[in-house]
N, C-alpha and C positions, 0 to 999 in steps of 0.2 A: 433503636439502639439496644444492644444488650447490656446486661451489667457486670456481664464478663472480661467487656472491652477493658482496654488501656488506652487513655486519649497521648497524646504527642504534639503536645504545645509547639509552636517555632519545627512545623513538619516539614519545613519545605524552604528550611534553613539548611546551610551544608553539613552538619552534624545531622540533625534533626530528620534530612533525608535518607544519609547513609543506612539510621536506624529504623529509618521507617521500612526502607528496602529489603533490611535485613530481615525484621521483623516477616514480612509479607512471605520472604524466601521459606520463612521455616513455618510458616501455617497459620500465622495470625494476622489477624484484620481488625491492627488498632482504628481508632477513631481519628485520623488527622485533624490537627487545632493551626490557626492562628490568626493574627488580623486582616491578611491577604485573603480576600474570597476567590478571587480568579487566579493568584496559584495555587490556592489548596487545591481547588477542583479540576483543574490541569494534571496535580500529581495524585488527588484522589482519584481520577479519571484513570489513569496509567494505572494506577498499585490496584485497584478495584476496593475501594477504603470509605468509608463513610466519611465525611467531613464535615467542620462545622465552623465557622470562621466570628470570632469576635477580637475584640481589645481588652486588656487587662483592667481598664477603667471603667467594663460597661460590668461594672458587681450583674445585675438583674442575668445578661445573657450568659458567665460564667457561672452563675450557680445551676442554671437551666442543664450547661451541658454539665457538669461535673455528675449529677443527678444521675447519669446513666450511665458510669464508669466506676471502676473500683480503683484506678490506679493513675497518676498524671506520671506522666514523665517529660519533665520541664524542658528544653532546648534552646528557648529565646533568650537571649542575653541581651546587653548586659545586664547580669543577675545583681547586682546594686543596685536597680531600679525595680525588676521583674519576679524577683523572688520573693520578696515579701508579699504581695497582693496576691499570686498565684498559691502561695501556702496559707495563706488567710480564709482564704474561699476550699481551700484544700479542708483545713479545719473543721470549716464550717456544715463541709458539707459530708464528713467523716472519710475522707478519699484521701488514702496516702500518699503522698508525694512523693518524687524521685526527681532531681536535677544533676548537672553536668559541669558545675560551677566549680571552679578553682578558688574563688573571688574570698578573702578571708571577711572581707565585711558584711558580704552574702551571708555564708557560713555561721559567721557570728550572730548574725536579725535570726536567723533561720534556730540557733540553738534556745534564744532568746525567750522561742513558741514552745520549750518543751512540755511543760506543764499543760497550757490549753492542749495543745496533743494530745496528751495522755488522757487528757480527761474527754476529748471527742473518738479517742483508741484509731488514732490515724500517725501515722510514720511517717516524720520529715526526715527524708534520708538526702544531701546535696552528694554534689561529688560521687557520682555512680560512675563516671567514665574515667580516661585515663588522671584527670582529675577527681576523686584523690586514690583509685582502686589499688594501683600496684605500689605505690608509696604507704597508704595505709595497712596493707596487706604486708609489707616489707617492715614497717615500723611495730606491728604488732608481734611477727616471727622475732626482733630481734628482743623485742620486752620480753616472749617468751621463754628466750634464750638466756637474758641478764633480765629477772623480775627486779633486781634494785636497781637499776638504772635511775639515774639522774640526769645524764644527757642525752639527746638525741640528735644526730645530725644526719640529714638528708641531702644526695647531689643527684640531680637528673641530669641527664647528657643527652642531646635528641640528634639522630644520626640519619642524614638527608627528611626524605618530607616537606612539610611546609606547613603556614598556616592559610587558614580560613578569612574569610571579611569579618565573619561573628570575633573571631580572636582579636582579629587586629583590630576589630571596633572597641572590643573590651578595653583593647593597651593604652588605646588612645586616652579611655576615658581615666586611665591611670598614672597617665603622666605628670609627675611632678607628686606623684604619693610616693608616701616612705617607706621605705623596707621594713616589715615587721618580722621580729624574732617574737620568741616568748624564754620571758627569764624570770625564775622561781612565780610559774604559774601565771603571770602577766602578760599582758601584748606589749612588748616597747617597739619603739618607732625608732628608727635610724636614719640619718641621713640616704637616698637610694643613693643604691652603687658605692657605700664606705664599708662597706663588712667585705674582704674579699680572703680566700683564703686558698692556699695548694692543695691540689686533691689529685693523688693517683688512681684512676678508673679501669685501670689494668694493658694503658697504655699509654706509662710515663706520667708523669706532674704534668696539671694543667692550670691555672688559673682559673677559679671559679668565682662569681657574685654572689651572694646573700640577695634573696628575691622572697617577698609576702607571696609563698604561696602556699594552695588550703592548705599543705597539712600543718603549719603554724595551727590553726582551729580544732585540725581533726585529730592529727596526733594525738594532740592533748588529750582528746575525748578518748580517745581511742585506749590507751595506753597509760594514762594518767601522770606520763612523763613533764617535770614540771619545768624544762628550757629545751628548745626545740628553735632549731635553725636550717633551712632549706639555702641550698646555692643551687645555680644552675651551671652547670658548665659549658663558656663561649666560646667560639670564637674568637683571636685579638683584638680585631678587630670591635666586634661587636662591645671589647671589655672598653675600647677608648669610644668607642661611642657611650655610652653608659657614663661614663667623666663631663663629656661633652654635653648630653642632657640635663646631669645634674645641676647646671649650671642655666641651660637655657630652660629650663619647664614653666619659669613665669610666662613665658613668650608662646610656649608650646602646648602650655595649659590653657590660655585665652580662647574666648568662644571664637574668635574667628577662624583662629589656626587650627584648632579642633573640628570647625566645619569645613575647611578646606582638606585637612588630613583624611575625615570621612570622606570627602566627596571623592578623591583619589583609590581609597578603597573601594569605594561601588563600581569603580571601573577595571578595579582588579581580577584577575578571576575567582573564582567562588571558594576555590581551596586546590590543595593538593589533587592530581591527576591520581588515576588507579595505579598507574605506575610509579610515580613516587612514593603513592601508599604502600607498595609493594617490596619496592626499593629501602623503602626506611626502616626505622626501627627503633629504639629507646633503650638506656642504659641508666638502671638505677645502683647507687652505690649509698647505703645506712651503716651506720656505727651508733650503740650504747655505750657508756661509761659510767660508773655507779661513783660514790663517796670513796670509797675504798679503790680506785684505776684499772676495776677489773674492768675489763671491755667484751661486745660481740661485735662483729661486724660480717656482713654478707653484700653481695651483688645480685643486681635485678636484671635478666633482658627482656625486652619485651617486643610486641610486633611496632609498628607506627603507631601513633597516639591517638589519630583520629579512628584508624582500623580497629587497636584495641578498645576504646571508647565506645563503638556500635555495639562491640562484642561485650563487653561489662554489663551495658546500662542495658541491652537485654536482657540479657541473663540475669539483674536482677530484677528488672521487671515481671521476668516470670518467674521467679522464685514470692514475690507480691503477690502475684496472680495463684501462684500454688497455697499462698498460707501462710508464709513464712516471712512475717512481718511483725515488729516489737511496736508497738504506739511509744512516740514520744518521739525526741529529737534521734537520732542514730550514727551512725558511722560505719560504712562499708566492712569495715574489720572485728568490730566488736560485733556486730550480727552473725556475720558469714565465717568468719572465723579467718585465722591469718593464712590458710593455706585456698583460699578462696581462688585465686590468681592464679594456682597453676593448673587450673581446670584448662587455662585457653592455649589454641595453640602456638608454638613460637614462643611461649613462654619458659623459662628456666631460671631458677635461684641458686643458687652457690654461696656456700657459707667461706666466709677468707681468715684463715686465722692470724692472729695480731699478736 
């Protein structure tokens, strides 16, 4: 193995593949990782990829391969389980990290290492794909725009697509957790589904939720914005199911219902088709507001969330692989800078004035 490689933990997961694929498209021959031997080497076989197959519990075989990589780039989820031991071993072994994690409690264990980081000079960066790239990238432009800001709010809107088994395995394991904001500096917890608020996206008022996602962690890092609130914008549908949850998650949080809900995922298809990736696309909409009511606010588009995701978490991979990596905890925007996003294509920002 060289030690020029990048391994790709969860390779031959529907994320983790896309990336792999892409990666191979443009000249590189990461090291496929994870605890399936006879898929790796199926998809190692196809991509023409070195592979190596362990479990995040066998410490002795993850430090063996980390040894001959300079970069992970994490894909297995769920990352509340996965990302602490996968950055520990990252640590240890001075090999910078990269994941693809949304997950705020992820994010948070993952900021937690800053310090040992720095002091092994290795880079835990989560959140390299569409989590948290175009919302960090969006939330930094606007701090740049209004540096006293004191508020930050964020609305994603996801237009056709679909998700993944990895996604929907995450949601599952999320059921019946509370919506986190952050106010003056803090994680508060909210009842899920009671923060909801109108949001025009440039195509009328829509009802949106309040939802824990990363950039509640990353913002903060990012920008040093000290209340930060994410909504996603639904569906109606999807808003009175959200009511309807809130209420059953004791039920829906139980190990049994939780193993029944996976089991119906594994029988689902793997993720969005090429054509829905194709079809789809993302709409981000941010606002600052400082002490004083002055405000910015701008619009994000982007391509699909899983297409743009391949295309992020490479691209900073190989920017890792170039040099260009700070030791210590990090954040997609405060590294790469807030105009980092509109390298890809499909993408475009517009500023809206208020």
């Amino acid at each position: 193995m060289s030690d020029e490689n990048f391994l790709i933990y969860g390779a031959y997961g529907y994320t983790g593949e896309l990336i792999a694929r892409l990666a191979v498209g443009r000249g590189h021959r990461p090291i496929l990782a994870g605890r399936d031997p006879l898929r790796l080497a199926r998809l190692a076989a196809e991509l023409g990829c070195q592979h190596v197959a362990f479990p995040l519990e066998d410490t002795g075989m993850m430090r063996q391969a980390l040894g001959h990589v300079r970069c992970v780039l994490h894909c297995a989820g769920p990352f509340r389980y996965t990302a602490e031991p996968m950055a520990r071993a990252c640590i240890e072994a001075g090999v910078h990290y990269l994941d693809i994690t949304g997950e705020i409690v992820a994010i948070e264990a993952l900021a937690a290492m800053d310090e040992a980081a720095q002091a092994a000079g290795a880079m835990l960066m989560p959140g390299v794909g569409f989590d948290v790239v175009p919302s960090d990238c969006l939330a930094a432009h606007l701090h740049r725009r209004l540096p006293t800001a004191t508020h930050l709010t964020l609305v994603i809107r996801a237009l056709g697509g679909g998700i993944s088994r990895g996604t929907a395995t995450s949601m599952v394991e999320s059921i019946g957790s509370a919506t986190v904001v952050r106010r003056d500096g803090r994680l508060v917890t909210l009842p899920a589904g009671s923060l909801r608020r109108q949001f025009d996206l440039g195509r009328g008022p829509r009802e949106c939720v309040a939802v824990g996602w990363g950039d509640v962690a990353t913002a903060y890092r990012t920008t040093g914005i000290p209340n930060i609130e994410v909504y996603f914008a639904l569906p109606s549908a999807a808003v009175r199911g959200l009511k309807l949850v809130r209420y059953a998650a004791p039920l829906l949080a139980s190990a049994p219902a939780r193993r029944a809900l996976k089991a119906a995922i594994r029988r689902a298809p793997a993720g969005p088709t090429p054509e829905q990736r194709a079809r789809g696309s993302s709409l981000l909409w941010g606002e600052v507001v400082d002490a004083e009511g002055h405000r910015a606010a701008a619009r994000l588009r982007t391509p699909e969330g899983y297409t743009l995701t391949a295309e992020t978490a490479l691209a900073i991979a190989e920017q890792v692989l170039a040099g260009h990596a700070t030791p210590g905890f990090q954040t997609p925007a405060r590294v790469f800078g807030p105009d980092f996003i509109l390298q890809f294509p499909g993408v475009q920002r517009d500023d809206i004035s208020v």
